[in-house]
C-alpha positions in Angstrom: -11.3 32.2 1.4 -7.3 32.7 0.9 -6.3 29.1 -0.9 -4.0 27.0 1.4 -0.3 27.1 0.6 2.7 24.7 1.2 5.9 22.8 0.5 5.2 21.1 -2.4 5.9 17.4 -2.9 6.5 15.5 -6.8 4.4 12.3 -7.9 6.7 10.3 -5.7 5.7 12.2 -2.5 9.5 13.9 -2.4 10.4 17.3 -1.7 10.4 19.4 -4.5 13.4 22.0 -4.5 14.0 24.4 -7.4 16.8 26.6 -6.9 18.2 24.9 -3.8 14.9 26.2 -2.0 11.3 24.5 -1.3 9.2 24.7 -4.0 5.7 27.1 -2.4 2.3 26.6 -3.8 -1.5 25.5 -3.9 -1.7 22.5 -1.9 -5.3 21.2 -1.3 -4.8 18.5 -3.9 -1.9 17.6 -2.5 -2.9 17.6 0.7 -6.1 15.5 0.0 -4.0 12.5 -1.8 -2.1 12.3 1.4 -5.2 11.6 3.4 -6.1 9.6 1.2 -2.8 7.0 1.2 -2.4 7.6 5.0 -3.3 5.3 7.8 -4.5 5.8 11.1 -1.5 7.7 13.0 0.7 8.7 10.4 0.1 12.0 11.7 0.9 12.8 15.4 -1.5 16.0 15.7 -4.1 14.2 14.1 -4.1 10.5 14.7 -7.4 10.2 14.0 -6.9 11.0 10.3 -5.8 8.3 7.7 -8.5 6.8 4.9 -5.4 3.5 4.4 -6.9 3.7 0.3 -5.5 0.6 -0.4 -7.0 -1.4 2.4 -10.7 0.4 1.7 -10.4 -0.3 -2.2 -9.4 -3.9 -1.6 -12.7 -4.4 0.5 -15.7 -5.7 -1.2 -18.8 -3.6 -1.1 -20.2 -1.0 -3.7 -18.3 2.2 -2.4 -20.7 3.6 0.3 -18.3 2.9 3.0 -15.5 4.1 1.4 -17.0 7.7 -0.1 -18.1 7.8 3.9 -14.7 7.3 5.3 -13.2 9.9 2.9 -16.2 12.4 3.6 -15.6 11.9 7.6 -11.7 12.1 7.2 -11.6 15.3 5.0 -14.2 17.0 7.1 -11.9 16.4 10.0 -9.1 17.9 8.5 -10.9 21.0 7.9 -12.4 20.6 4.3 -15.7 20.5 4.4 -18.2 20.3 0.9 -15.6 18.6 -1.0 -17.8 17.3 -3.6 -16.5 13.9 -5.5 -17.7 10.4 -7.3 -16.4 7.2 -7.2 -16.4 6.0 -10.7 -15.3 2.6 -11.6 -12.6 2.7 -9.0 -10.9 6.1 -9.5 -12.2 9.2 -7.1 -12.7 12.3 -9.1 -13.3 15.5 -7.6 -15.2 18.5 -8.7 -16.6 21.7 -8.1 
């Protein structure tokens, strides 16, 4: 499968422009952090989608929850077998 492409956005979730032009690239990471700091409708298509990471973290509970809300809100944006851990508050992914 083709990897996704897209504008590309810096550490500070800005456009990145080189050259007066959008900067083009692999964007699966990127796309995943955004779920990941979005809320419930941030996104008009897809309402539904939004993990709100600061709220989830902020709750007590050892992590099931949360690794279930990210599983359910990737899988809803398409990515499906995204494999990752929870490890002392920092979610890794991996192959």
């Amino acid at each position: 499968m083709a990897k996704q492409k897209d504008i590309l956005l810096d550490e500070n979730n800005d456009l990145i422009f080189r050259n007066g032009d959008f900067v083009i690239g692999e964007s699966e990471e990127q796309e995943i952090k955004c779920i990941l700091q979005s809320v419930k409708n941030d996104y008009k298509q897809t309402p539904e989608i939004g993990v709100n990471l600061i709220e989830a973290i902020n709750k007590s509970g050892d992590g099931r929850e949360l690794k279930q809300i990210i599983k359910l809100n990737l899988r809803a944006d398409g990515k499906v077998n995204k494999r990752f851990k929870i490890d002392k508050g920092e979610i890794v992914f991996y192959d």
